[in-house]
N, C-alpha and C positions, 0 to 999 in steps of 0.2 A: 504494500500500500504506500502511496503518496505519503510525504509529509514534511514538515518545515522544513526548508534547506536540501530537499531530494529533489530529483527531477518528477514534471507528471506526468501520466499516460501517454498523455501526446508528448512531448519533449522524447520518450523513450521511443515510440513509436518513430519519429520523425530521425531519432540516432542510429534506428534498426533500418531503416530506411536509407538513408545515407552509405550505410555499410555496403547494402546490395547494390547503391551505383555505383561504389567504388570497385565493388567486385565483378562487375557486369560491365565494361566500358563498354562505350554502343549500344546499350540494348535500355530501354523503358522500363522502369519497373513500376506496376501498375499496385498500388496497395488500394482497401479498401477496410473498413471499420463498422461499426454501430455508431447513434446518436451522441456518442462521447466522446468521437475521435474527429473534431475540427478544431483547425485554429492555424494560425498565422508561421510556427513551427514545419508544417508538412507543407508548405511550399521549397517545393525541392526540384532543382534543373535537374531533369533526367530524369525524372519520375511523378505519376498522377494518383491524383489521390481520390476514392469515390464516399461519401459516407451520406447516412441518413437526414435529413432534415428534422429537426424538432417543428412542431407546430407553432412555435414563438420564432423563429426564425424568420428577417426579411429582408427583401433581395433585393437588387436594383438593376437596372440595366445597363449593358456594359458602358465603358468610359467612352464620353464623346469624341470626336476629334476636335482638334485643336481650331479657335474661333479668331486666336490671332489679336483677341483684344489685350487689355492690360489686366493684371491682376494673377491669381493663382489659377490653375486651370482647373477646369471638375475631374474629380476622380470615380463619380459613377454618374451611371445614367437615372432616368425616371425610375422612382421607386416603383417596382410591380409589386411588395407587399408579401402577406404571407403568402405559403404553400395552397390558402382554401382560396385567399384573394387572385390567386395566378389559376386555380385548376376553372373557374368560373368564366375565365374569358381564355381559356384553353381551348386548341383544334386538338379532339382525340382521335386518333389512328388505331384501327383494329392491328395487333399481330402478336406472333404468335414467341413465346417466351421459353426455354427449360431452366425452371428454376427446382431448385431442392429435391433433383431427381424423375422430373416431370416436365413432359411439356402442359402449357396453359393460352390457352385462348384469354388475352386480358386489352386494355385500351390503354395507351398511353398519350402523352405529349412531353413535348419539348422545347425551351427557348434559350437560347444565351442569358448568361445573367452573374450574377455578380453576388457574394455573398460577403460584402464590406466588412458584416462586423465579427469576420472571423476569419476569413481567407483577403481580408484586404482587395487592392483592384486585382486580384488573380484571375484572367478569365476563367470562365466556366460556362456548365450546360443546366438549367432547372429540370429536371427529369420527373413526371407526374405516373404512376401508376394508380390503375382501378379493374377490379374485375365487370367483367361483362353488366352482369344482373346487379351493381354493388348500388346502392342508394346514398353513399356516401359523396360527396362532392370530391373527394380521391380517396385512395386506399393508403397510398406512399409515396415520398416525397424525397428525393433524391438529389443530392450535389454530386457535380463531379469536374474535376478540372483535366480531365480528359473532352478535350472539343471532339476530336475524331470521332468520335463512338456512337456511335446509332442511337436511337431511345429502349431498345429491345438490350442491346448490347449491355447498357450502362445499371439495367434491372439485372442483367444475368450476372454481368459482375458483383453485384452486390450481393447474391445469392453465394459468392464463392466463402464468403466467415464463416457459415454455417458450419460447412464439415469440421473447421479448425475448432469451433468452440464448443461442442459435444467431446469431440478431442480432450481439452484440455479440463472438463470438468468431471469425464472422466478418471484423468491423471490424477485431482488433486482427491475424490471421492472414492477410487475405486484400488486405485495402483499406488496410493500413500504419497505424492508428490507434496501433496501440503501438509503433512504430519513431518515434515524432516524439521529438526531443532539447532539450527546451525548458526556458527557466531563467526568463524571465520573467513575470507571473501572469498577463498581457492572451491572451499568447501559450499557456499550457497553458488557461485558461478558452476559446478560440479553436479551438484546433487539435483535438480528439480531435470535438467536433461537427462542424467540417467536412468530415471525414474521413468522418462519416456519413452526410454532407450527400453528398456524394461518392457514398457505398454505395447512395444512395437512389435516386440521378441514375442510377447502373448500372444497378438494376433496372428504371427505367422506361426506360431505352432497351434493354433488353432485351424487356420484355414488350411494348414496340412496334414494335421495328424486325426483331425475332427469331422463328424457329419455332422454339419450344421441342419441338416434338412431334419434330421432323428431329434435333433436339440431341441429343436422346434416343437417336436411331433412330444415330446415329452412332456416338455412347460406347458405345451395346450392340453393334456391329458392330467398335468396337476395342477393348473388354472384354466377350467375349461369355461368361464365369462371372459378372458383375455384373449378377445378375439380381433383387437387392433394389431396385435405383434404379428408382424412379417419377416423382424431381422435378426439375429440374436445382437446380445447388446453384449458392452465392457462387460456388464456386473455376470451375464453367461460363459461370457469365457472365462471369464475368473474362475465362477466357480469348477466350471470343468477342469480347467487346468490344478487345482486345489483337488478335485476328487482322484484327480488320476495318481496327483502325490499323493495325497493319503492313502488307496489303493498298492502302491508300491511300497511305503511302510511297514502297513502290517502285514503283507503279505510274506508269509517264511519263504528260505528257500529248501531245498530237497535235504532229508535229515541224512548226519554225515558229512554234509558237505560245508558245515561253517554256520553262522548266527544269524539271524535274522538283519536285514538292510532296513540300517535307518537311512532316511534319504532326506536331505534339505535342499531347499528349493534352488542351493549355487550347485550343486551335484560338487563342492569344491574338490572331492578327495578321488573323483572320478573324473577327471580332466585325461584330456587328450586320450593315449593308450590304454589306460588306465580302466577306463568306459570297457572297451573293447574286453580287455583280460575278465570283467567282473559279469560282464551282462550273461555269458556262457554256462557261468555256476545259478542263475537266477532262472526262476520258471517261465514258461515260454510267455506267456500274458506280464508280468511285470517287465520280462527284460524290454520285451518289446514297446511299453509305454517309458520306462526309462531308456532307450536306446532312441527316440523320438523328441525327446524332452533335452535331453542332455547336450547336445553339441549348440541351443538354443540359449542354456540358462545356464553352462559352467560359470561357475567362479561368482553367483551376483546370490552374497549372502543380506545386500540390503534388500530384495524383493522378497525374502526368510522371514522378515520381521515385520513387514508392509503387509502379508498373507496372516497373519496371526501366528507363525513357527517361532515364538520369542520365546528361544532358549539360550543357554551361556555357551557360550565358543568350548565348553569342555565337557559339556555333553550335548551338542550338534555335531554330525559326520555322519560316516559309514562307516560301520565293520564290516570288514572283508576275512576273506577266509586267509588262511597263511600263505596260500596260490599266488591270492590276488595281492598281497601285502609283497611277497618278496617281488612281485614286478614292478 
């Protein structure tokens, strides 16, 4: 969180911003935000910026040209006013949109315009969305300092935060990104990435070692009024990837052959070869969910503790049999 003497969301925004044109020479980098991310900051050569309009927002028409008289010049045009006062004497266009995984038949308009009291005279475009049937005098209310961009264009782009910020609330909600208690800067710069780094490693060992179709078919079979779910979410793959560990736990292995695998979620003591020499001595259903797991989640005992495995570094590991220990 922001606070006295920090930078704010935008100042951060607009440093993240800056990086990727320094990293991208020639190329536009196009960012885009929610209703909290305008301001004077995100005017950046080499990169456009797209965000929401709040309903109190008012806009003006771009800067006139020069009249040649004496005096200061003007810096905007006619006030057009708010978002309801612009959609009111709006020309709306039927076409056709994919936003949030869909396409949508919706009405938009557009006009040059100016948003002074936040983007200064930075040109831009006022961008009006409304669905078909909507009774609303608009639905949405769009800036964007991208002029090239179509009215269809400058909706879909602002449709692209969506996926990032399901992303990130499952990071801090699901995979313990925001439970981390850190004081030093190596360590807070460190730890909220690997946690995603972590989030990332779940999903692909989900979407390969997983039937999500069966996942499905399961959660509607023990919530069978839960009939909007189509996708499996974070808090599904979690748990599945949490069953299959448990699963592998208590599972013995063939008597004679060495003690029972405890198994934490870094597989730490089962790294590289190591995997290989012990999965052999394990029965054929465990090895195979830990032979699966393991080259995804060696070594990451912070996702041990994020999962609820909070045990002490001396009695978390694997026992291995003497086989597996002398290799």
């Amino acid at each position: 969180m922001a606070g006295k003497g920090t930078a704010s969301p935008v100042e951060l925004a607009a440093e993240m911003t800056e990086v990727l044109v320094r990293a991208f020479p020639g190329r536009v980098v196009h960012g885009t935000g929610d209703a909290a991310f305008h301001g004077e900051p995100l005017v950046i050569k080499g990169a456009t910026w797209t965000t929401r309009l709040p309903a109190s927002a008012v806009l003006y028409g771009p800067e006139p040209p020069r009249t040649g008289r004496r005096g200061q010049p003007a810096k905007k045009g006619a006030r057009i006013g708010k978002c309801k006062d612009a959609a009111q004497a709006a020309e709306w266009q039927d076409v056709t949109v994919r936003i949030y995984g869909k396409e949508r038949q919706v009405q938009a308009a557009a006009r040059p315009a100016l948003w002074y009291g936040s983007f200064k005279n930075a040109p831009g475009q006022l961008v009006l969305m409304r669905d078909k049937d909507s009774k609303n005098l608009y639905d949405l209310g769009l800036f964007s300092l991208d002029m090239s961009l179509s009215p269809a264009g400058v909706i879909e782009r602002y449709s692209w935060r969506w996926p990032i910020e399901p992303s990130n609330a499952a990071g801090k909600q699901v995979t313990g990104a925001g439970d981390a208690c850190n004081r030093t800067g190596t360590a807070v710069e460190r730890t909220v990435p690997f946690a995603f780094l972590v989030q990332t490693l779940m999903i692909i060992w989900y979407a390969v070692s997983c039937d999500p179709a069966a996942g499905m078919a399961q959660r509607r079979k023990r919530s069978p009024w839960y009939l909007s779910k189509a996708t499996p979410s974070a808090a599904d793959m979690h748990a599945a990837l949490r069953d299959a560990l448990t699963s592998a736990r208590i599972n013995g292995i063939s008597p004679g052959r060495g003690c029972r695998v405890t198994c934490d979620l870094g597989l730490s003591s089962l790294a590289g070869r190591r995997v290989e020499r012990v999965i052999p001595h394990l029965r054929p259903q465990t090895g195979s969910k830990i032979a699966s797991i393991a080259p995804l989640l060696a070594g990451n005992r912070w996702l041990c503790d994020s999962l609820g495995r909070r045990k002490s570094r001396e009695t978390t590991g694997t026992t291995l049999t003497s086989d597996a220990k002398a290799a």
